[in-house]
C-alpha positions as CSV (number, residue, x, y, z in Angstrom):
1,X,0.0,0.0,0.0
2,X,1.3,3.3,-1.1
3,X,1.8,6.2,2.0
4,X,-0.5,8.9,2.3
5,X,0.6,12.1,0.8
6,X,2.3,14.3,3.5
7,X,0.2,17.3,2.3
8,X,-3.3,15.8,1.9
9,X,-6.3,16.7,4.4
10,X,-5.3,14.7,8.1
11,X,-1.9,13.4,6.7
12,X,0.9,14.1,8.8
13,X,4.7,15.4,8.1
14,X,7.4,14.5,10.5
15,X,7.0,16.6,13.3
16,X,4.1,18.4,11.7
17,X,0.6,19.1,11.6
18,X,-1.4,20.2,8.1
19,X,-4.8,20.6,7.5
20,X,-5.8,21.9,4.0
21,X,-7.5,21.1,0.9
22,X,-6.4,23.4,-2.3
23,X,-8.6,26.4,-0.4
24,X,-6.7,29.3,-1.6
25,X,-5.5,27.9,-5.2
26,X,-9.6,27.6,-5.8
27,X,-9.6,30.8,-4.3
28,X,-7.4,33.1,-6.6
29,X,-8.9,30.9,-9.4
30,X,-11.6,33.2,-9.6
31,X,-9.6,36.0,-9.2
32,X,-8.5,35.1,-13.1
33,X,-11.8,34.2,-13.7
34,X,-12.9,38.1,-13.3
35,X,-10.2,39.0,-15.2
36,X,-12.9,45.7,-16.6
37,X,-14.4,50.8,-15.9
38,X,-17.3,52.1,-14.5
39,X,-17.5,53.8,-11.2
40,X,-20.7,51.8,-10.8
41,X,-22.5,48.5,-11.6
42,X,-23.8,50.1,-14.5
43,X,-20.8,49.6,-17.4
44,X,-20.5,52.4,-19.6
45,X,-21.4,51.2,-23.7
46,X,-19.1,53.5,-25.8
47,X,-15.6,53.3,-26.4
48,X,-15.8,56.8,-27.8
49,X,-16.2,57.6,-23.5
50,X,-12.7,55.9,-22.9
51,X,-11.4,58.1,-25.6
52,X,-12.2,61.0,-23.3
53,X,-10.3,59.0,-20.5
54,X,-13.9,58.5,-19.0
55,X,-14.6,62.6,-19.1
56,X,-17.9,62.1,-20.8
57,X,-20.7,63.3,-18.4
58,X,-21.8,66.3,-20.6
59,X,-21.8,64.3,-24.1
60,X,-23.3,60.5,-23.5
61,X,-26.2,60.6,-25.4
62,X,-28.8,57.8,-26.6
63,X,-28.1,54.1,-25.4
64,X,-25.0,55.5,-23.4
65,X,-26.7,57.9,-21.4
66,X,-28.0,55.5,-18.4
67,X,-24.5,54.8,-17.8
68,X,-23.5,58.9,-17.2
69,X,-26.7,60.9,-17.0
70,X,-29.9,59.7,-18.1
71,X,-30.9,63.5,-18.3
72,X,-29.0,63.3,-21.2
73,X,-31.5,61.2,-23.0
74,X,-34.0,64.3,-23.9
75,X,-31.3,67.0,-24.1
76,X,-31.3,68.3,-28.1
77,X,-29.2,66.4,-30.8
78,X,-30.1,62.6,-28.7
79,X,-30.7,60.1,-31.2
80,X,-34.4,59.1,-32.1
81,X,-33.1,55.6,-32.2
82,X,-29.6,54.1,-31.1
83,X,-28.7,50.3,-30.6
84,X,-25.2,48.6,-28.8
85,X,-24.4,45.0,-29.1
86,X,-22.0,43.4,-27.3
87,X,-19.5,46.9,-26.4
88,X,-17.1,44.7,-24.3
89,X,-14.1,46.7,-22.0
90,X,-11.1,44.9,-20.6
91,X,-8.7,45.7,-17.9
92,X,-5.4,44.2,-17.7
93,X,-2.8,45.0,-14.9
94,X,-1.5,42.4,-13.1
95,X,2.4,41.8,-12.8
96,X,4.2,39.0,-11.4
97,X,6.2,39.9,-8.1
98,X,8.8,37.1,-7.3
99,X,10.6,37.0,-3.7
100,X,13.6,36.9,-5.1
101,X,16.1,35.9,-2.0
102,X,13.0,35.3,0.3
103,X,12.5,32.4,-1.6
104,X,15.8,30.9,-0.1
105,X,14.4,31.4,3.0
106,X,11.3,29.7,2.2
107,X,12.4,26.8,0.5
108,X,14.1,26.5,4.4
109,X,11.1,26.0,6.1
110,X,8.1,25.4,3.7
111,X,7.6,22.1,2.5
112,X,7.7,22.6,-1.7
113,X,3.4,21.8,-1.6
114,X,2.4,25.0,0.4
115,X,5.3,27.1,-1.0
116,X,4.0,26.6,-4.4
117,X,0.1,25.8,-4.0
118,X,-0.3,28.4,-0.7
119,X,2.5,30.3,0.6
120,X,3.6,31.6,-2.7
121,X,0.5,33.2,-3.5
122,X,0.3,35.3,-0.2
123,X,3.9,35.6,0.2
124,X,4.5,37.1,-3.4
125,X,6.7,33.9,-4.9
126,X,4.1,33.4,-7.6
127,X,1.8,36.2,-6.5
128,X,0.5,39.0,-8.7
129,X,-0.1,43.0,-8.0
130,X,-3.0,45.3,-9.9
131,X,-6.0,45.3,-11.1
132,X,-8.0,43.1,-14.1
133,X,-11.3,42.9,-15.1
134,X,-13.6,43.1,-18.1
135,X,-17.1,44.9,-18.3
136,X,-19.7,44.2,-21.2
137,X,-22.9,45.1,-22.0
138,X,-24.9,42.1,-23.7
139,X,-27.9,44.7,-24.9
140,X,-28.5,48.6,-24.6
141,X,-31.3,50.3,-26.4
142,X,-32.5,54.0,-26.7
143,X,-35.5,55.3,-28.3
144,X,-36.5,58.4,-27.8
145,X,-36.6,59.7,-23.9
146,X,-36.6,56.1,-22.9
147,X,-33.6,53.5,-22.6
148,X,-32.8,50.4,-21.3
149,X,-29.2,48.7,-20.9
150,X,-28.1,45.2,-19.6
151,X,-24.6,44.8,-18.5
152,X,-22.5,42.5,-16.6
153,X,-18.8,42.9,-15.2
154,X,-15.7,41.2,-13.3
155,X,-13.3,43.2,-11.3
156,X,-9.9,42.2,-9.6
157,X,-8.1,44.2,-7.2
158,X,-5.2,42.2,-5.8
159,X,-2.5,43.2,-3.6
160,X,-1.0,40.7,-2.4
161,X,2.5,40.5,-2.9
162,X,4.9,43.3,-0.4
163,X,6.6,46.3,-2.4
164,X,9.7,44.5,-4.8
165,X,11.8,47.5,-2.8
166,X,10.6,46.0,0.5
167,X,11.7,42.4,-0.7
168,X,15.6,43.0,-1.6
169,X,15.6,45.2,2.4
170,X,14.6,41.6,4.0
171,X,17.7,39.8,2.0
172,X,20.0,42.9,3.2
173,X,22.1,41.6,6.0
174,X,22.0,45.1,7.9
175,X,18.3,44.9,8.0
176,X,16.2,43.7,10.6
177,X,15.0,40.5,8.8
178,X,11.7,41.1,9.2
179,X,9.2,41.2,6.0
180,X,5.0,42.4,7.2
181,X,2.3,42.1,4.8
182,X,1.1,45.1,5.9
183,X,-2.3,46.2,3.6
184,X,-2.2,42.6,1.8
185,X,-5.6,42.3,-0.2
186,X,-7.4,40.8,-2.8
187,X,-11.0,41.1,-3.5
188,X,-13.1,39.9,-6.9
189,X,-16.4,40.6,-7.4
190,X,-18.7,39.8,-10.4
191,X,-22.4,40.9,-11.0
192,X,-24.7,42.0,-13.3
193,X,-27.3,44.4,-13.9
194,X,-30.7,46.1,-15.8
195,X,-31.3,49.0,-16.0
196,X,-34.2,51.1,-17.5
197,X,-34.1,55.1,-17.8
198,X,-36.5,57.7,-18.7
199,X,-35.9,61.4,-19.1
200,X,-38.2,64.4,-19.1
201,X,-37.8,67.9,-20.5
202,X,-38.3,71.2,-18.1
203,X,-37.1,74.1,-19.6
204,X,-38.9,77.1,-19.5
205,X,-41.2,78.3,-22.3
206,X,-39.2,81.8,-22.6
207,X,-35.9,79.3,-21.8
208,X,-36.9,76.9,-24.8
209,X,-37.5,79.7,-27.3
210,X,-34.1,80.8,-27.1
211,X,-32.7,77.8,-27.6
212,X,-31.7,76.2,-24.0
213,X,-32.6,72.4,-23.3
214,X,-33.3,71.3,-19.9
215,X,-34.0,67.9,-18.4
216,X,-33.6,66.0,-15.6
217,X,-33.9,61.9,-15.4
218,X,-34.0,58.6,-13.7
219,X,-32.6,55.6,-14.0
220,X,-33.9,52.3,-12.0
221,X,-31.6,49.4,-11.9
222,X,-31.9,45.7,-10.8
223,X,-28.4,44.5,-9.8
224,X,-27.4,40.1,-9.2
225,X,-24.4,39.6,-7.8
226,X,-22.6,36.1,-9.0
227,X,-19.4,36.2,-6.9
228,X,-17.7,38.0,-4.3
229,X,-14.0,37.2,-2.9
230,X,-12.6,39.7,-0.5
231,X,-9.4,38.8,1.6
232,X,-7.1,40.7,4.2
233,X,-3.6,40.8,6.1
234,X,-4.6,40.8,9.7
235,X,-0.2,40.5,10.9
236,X,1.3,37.9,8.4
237,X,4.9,38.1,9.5
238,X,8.3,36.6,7.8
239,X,11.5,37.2,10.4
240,X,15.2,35.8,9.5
241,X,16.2,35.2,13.3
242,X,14.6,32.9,14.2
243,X,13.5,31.5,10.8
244,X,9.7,31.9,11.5
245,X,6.9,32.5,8.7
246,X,3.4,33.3,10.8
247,X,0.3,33.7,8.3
248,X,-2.8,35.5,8.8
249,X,-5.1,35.8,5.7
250,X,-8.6,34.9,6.5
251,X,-10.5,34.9,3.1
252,X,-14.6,35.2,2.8
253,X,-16.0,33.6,-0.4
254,X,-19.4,33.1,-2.2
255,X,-19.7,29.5,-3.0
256,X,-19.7,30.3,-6.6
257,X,-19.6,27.8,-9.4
258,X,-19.7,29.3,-12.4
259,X,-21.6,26.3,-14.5
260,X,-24.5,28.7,-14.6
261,X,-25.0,32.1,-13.5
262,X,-25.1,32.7,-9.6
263,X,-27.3,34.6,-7.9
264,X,-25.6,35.6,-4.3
265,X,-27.2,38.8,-3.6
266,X,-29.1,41.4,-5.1
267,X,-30.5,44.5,-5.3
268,X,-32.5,47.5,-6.8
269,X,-30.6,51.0,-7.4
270,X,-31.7,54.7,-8.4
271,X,-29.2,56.9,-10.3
272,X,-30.8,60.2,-10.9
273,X,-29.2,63.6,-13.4
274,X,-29.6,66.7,-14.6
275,X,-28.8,68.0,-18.6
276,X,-28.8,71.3,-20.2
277,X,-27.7,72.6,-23.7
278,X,-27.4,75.8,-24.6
279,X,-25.4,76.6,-27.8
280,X,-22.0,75.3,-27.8
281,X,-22.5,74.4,-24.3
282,X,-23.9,71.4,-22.0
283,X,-23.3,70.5,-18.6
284,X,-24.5,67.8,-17.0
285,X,-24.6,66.5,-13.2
286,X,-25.5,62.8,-11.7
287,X,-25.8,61.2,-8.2
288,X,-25.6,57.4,-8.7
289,X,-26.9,55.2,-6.0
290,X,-28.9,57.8,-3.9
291,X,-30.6,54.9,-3.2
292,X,-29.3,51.6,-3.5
293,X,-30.6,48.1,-1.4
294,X,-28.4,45.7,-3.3
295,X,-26.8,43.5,-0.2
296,X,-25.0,39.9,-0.7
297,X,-26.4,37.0,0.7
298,X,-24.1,35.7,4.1
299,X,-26.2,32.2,3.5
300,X,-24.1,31.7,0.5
301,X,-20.6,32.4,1.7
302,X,-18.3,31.0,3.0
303,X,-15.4,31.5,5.3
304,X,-11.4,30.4,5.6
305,X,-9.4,31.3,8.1
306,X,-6.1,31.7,6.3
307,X,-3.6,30.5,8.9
308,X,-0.5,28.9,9.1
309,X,3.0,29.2,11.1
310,X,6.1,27.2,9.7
311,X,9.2,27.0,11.0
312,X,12.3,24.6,11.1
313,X,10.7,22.1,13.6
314,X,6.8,22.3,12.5
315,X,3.9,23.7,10.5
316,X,0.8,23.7,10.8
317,X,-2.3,25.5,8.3
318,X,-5.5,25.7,8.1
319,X,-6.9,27.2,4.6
320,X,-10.5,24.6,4.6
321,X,-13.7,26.1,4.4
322,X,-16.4,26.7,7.2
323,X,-19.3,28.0,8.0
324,X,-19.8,31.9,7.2
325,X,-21.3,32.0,10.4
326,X,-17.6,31.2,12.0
327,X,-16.2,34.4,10.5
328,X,-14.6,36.8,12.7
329,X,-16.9,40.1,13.4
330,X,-15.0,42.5,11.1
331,X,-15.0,40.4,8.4
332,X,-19.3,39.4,8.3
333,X,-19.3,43.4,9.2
334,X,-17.1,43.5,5.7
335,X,-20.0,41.7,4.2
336,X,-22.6,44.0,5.0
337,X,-20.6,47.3,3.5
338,X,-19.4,45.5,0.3
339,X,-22.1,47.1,-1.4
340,X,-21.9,50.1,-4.3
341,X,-21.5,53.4,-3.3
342,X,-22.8,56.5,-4.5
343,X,-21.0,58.9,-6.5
344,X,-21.3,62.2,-7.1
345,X,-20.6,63.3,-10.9
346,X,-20.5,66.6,-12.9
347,X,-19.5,67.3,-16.3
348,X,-18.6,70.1,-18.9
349,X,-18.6,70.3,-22.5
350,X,-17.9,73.4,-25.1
351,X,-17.7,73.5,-28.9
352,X,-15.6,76.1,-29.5
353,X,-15.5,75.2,-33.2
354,X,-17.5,72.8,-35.2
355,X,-15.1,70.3,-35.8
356,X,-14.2,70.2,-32.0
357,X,-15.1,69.6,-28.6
358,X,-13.8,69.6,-25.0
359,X,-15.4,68.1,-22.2
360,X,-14.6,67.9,-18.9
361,X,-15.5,66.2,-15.5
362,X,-15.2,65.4,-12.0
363,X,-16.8,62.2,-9.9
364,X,-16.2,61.4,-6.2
365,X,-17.3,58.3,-4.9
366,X,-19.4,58.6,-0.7
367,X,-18.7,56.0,1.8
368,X,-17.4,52.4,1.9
369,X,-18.6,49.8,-0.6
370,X,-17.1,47.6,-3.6
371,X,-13.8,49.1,-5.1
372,X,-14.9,48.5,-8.3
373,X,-13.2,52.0,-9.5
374,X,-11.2,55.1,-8.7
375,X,-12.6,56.8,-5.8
376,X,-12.0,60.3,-7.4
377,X,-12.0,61.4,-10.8
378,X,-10.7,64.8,-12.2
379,X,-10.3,64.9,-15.9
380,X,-10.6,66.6,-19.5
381,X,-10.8,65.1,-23.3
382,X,-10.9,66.3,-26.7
383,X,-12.8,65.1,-30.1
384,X,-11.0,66.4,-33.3
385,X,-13.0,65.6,-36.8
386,X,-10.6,66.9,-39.6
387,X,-12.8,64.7,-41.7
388,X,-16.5,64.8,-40.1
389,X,-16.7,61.0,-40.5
390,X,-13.6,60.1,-38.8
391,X,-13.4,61.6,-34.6
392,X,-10.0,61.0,-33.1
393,X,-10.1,61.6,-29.5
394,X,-7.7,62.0,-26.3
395,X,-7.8,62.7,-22.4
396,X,-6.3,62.4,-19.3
397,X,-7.8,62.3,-16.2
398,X,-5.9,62.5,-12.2
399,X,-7.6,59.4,-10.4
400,X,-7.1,58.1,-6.9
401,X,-3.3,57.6,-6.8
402,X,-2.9,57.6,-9.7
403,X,-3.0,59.1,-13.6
404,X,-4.7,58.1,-17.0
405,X,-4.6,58.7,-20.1
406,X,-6.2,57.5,-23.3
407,X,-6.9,58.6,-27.0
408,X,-9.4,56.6,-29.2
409,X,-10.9,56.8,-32.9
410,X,-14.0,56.2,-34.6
411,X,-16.1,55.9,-38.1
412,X,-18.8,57.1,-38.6
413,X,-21.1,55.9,-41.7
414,X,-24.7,56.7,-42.2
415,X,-26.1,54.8,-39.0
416,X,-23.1,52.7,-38.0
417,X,-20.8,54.3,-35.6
418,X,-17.3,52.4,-34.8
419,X,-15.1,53.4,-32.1
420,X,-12.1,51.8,-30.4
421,X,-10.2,53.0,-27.7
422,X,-7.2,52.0,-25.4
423,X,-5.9,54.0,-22.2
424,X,-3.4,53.6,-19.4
425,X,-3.8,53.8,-15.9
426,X,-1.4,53.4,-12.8
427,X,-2.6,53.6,-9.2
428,X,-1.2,52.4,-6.3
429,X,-1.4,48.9,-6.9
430,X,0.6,49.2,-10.4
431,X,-0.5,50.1,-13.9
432,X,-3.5,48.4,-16.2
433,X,-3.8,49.2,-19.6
434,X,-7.7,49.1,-20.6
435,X,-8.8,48.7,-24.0
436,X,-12.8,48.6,-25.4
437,X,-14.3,48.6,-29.1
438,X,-18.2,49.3,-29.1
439,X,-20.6,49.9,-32.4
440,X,-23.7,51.2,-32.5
441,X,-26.6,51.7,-35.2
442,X,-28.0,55.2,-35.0
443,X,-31.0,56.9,-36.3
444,X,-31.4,60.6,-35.6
């Protein structure tokens, strides 16, 4: 009869104790699984908006405008008619970190099964730093002052792996020899959403005649939420003297398989906006969220502690899953504010000649919730048509911690409109580079 494994669930290693079962591999499966840019749940349709570097309050119009401002759906110029299939956006930031002489100090201590399948990815020896994701919207339809959008999307945010600087100090003989994981994170979370919005005109009679547009709208949203991953340092510790690795990741999890779509929470939102034109002006302003009852389901999650202490004489871990209800407090708290926040959003745009146009916005994010984008947003694009059929666009925008920029192009031929954009982004947690292609049938 063969041995057991040394590594499987209740088999033992000489001298030490191990209890796990692939829990974090699974785990930071589906963070490649939600391998997207929307401050909200609701994904924006047009690529021609990432061309603006996501300044495009003031100019969304037709199927897009849900997304921004539904106001925007009865200001003057909106399409009679305007269709988007399949607009897909995809986020892609993630770099390898490798632990470099920590390794050698690993390989010490670690049997070779948890340093590749479990320690590595906490530690940084296979881990990954950024942000990925994709966002798509499977339908969105304008006609008239009514619209209606369906859109799903997958976000990342992984910070797992310490600062590369903070790796070659813990091999530097003069240091301390001690490596924290202080701010380690990852969370993934996947939903989707429909949305319907309706705008209505209020300008003044005498306002009217003179040629201002004024409207303010709504948009009503049902949100599902298919997965949710979040994970947090709470004192992971490495030291060199003695040789000691002490792990502290607890992880919370819907039990997601994604053989059919999930439903682990849900929710109904209310974005509401404000539009007006007046010659080569609009502005627009939005709250998204003012209300918003979306919550994820604690039923359907589960919990794993995330611990583990190895040294020369022993290790023991514990990465198996339990009862949600076993959670420590902050973390089932954690659960309860992983929702989507409001944001507050106002925009500018002027046509100071025919063939162009500047816009301008800023968008700030209230309270705790999902970090599905930047917090804060500050930015201005352009839209140049040498030939009227052909827009090339550019922007930049100051996010949280962080710059992007981004330039885009379209065609436009009777009622197809083609755009493509691609922009780059670096925050705290390293650079993505976020590309999106969107076309759209448009009757005016």
């Amino acid at each position: 009869m063969s041995a057991a494994h040394p590594f499987r669930s209740g088999a033992r290693y000489p001298g030490r104790t191990v209890r796990s079962r692939r829990a974090l591999a699974q785990a930071l499966l589906l963070c490649v699984l939600a391998s997207g840019e929307s401050g909200a749940q609701l994904t924006s349709a047009s690529a021609a908006a990432l061309g603006f570097a996501d300044s495009y309050l003031a100019l969304a119009s037709g199927a897009d405008a849900p997304a921004w401002s539904p106001a925007r759906l009865a200001m003057r110029g909106s399409p009679h008619l305007e269709v988007r299939v399949l607009p897909v956006r995809v986020i892609a930031g993630l770099h390898v970190v490798t632990l470099g002489v920590v390794a050698a100090y690993l390989d010490t201590i670690v049997p070779v099964e948890f340093n590749r399948g479990y320690v590595g990815r906490i530690t940084g020896e296979v881990s990954e730093r950024g942000t990925s994701g994709f966002e798509g919207t499977v339908l969105a339809v304008s006609r008239g002052r009514f619209a209606m959008q369906f859109a799903s999307l997958g976000r990342s945010l992984q910070r797992i792996a310490p600062d590369p600087a903070i790796l070659e100090r813990f091999g530097d003989p003069a240091s301390e020899g001690r490596l924290t994981f202080a701010g380690a994170r990852y969370d993934v979370a996947v939903s989707s959403t429909v949305a319907l919005s309706y705008a209505q005109p209020v300008a003044p009679k005498h306002l009217a005649i003179r040629g201002h547009s004024i409207a303010i709208g709504a948009t009503v949203k049902y949100t599902v939420g298919h997965a949710l991953i979040v994970g947090e340092d709470r004192g992971s510790l490495l030291t060199r003297t003695p040789l000691e690795l002490g792990i502290d990741f607890p992880v919370i999890a819907s039990d997601t398989i994604f053989d059919t779509p999930e439903h682990k929470g849900d929710g109904v939102g209310l974005d509401v906006g404000a539009a007006w034109t007046f010659g080569r002006w609009s502005t627009a302003v939005a709250i998204r969220n003012i209300v918003n009852t979306f919550r994820w389901n604690s039923s359907e999650f589960i919990f794993r502690p995330g611990t583990a202490r190895f040294t020369r004489d022993s290790a023991v871990a514990d990465f198996d899953a339990q009862s949600f209800v076993h959670a420590p407090a902050h973390l089932r708290a954690r659960l309860r504010e992983l929702t989507w926040r409001p944001t507050l959003g106002a925009g500018v745009a002027f046509r100071p000649r025919r063939k162009l146009v500047i816009a301008a916005d800023v968008r700030r994010d209230l309270g705790d919730g999902l970090e599905i984008a930047p917090r804060t947003h500050a930015g201005v694009g352009v839209e140049y048509r040498a030939i009227p059929e052909l827009p090339i666009r550019a922007g930049v925008a100051a996010v949280t911690d962080g710059m992007q920029y981004a330039s885009g192009a379209g065609i436009d031929y009777r009622s197809l409109s083609l755009s493509l954009a691609v922009a780059r982004r670096t925050t705290s947690v390293g650079g993505a580079t976020i590309g999106m292609l969107s076309l759209a049938f448009v009757r005016r």
